[in-house]
C-alpha positions in Angstrom: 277.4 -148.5 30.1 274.4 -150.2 29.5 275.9 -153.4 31.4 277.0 -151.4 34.3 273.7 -150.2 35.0 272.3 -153.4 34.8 275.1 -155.3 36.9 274.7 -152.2 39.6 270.9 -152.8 39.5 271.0 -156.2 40.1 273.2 -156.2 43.2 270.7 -153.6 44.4 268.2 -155.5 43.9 269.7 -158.9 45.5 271.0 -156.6 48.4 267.9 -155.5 49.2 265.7 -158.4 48.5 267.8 -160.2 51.5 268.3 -163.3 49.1 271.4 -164.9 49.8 272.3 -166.6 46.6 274.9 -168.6 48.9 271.5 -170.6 50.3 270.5 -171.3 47.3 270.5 -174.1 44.6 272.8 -172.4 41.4 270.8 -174.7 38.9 267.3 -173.4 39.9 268.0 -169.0 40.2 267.1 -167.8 36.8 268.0 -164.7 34.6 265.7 -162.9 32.5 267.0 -159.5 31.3 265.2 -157.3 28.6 267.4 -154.4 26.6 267.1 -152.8 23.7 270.4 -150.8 22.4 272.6 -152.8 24.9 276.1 -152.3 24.2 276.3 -150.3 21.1 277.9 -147.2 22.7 280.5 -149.0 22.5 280.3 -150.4 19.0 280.0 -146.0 18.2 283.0 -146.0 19.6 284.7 -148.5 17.6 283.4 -147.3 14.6 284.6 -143.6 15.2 288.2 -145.1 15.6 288.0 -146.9 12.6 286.6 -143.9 10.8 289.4 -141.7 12.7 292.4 -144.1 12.6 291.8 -147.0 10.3 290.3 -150.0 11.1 293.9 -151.1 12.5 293.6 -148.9 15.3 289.9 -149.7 16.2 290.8 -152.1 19.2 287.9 -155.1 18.9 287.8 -155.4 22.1 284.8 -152.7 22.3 282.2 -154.8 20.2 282.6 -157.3 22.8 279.8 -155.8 24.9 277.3 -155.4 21.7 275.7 -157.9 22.2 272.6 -157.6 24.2 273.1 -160.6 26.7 276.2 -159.4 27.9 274.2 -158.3 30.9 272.6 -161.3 31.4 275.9 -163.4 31.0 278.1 -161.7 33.5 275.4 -161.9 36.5 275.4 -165.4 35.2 278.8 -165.5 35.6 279.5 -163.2 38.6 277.6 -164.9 40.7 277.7 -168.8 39.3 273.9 -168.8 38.1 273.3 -171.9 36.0 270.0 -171.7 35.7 267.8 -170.6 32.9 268.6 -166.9 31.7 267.0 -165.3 28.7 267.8 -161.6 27.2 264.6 -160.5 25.6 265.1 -157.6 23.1 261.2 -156.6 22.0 262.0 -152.2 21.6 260.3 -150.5 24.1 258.4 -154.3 25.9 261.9 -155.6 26.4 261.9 -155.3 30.2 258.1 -156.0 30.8 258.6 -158.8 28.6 261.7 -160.5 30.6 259.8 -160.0 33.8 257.0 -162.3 32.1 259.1 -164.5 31.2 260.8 -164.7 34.5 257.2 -165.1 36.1 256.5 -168.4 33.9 259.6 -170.0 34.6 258.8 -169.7 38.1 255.3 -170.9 37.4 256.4 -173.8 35.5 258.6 -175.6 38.3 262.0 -174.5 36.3 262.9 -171.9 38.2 262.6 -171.1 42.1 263.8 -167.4 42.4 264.6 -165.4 39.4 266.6 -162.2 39.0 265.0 -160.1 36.7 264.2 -156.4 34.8 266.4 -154.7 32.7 268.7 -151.4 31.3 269.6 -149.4 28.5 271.6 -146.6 27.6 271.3 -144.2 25.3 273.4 -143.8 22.2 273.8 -142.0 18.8 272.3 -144.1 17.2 269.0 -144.6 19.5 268.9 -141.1 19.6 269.4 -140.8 16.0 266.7 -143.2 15.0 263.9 -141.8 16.9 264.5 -138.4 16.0 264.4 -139.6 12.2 261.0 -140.5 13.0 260.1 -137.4 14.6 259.2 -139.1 17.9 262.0 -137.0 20.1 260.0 -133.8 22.0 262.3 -131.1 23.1 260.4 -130.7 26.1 260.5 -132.7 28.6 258.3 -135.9 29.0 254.8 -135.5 29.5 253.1 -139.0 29.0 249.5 -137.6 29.5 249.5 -133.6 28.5 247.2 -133.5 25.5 249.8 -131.1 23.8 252.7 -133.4 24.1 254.9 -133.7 20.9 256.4 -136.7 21.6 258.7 -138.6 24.1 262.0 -138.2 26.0 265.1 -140.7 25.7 266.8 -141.6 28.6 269.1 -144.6 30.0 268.8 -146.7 33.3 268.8 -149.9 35.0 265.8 -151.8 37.1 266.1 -155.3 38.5 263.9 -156.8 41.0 263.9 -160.6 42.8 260.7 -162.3 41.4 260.1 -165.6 43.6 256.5 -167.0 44.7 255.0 -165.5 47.6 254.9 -168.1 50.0 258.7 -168.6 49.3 259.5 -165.3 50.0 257.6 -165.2 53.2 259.6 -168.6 54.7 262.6 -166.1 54.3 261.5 -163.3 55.8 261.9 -161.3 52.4 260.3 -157.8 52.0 258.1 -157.9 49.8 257.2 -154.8 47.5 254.6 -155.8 45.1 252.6 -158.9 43.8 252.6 -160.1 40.1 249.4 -161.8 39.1 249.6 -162.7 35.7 251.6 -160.9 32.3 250.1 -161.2 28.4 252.1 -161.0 25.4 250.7 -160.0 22.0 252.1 -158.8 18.9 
């Protein structure tokens, strides 16, 4: 799940970006995704066959998508990127985090156009582990209410094409928003 919403993001966002990745050098169109979860719904899922059936019947098939750069890979592979691609997993940064990193590759000279963002879905486990730390409200979110009790999980995909500005304006791009600089601590 958490690959489909990042694969269906991404084509969204090339679609409406107007890149056409046919114009472009495969070498120099990075990949910077950021996930935190990524496919273990479906490592749940093999685990509850093995617990139900017997680890015979758990078909391994469903821990390949574990991994968290499985969304990065297949748009890599999809659509024949060889550039540089990183899957940044930093909790609840992971996303913000790739987008930086997208930005200095581009910055650098390594990268020209970079696709970029990232997704999650929500699992047992996710939802298990916050709720062990009492962070889950049963009301909905409410970031900035003084008598919030904590936050709301939910799952989703975001992508965007990240590309310098004066590129983006040779190819008539519409643009939506500027980047001017990202910071990283710990």
């Amino acid at each position: 799940r958490c690959d489909d919403l990042g694969w269906i993001a991404a084509e969204e966002a090339i679609g409406s970006s107007g890149l056409n990745l046919e114009n472009e050098d495969r070498e120099r169109v990075g990949i910077f995704v950021g996930g935190g979860a990524g496919g273990i719904f479906s490592a749940e899922r093999y685990r509850r066959k093995m617990f139900e059936r017997g680890w015979k019947h758990a078909r391994p098939s469903l821990l390949l998508p574990f991994s968290n750069c499985a969304v990065t890979d297949g748009l890599a592979e999809k659509y024949g990127l060889k550039g540089p691609r990183m899957t940044v997993a930093t909790a609840c940064s992971s996303s913000s985090t790739a987008i930086g990193w997208a930005l200095e590759s581009i910055r650098s000279g390594e990268t020209d156009v970079a696709i970029t963002g990232g997704s999650e879905s929500l699992s047992e486990v996710t939802f298990g582990g916050f709720n062990c730390l009492q962070a889950v409200d049963e009301e909905p979110c409410r970031p900035f209410d003084r008598n919030r009790k904590g936050l709301s999980l939910g799952e989703g995909g975001a992508m965007m094409i990240l590309e310098e500005a004066e590129r983006a304006q040779r190819r008539n791009a519409s643009i939506q928003a500027e980047i001017l600089d990202f910071g990283l601590t710990a």
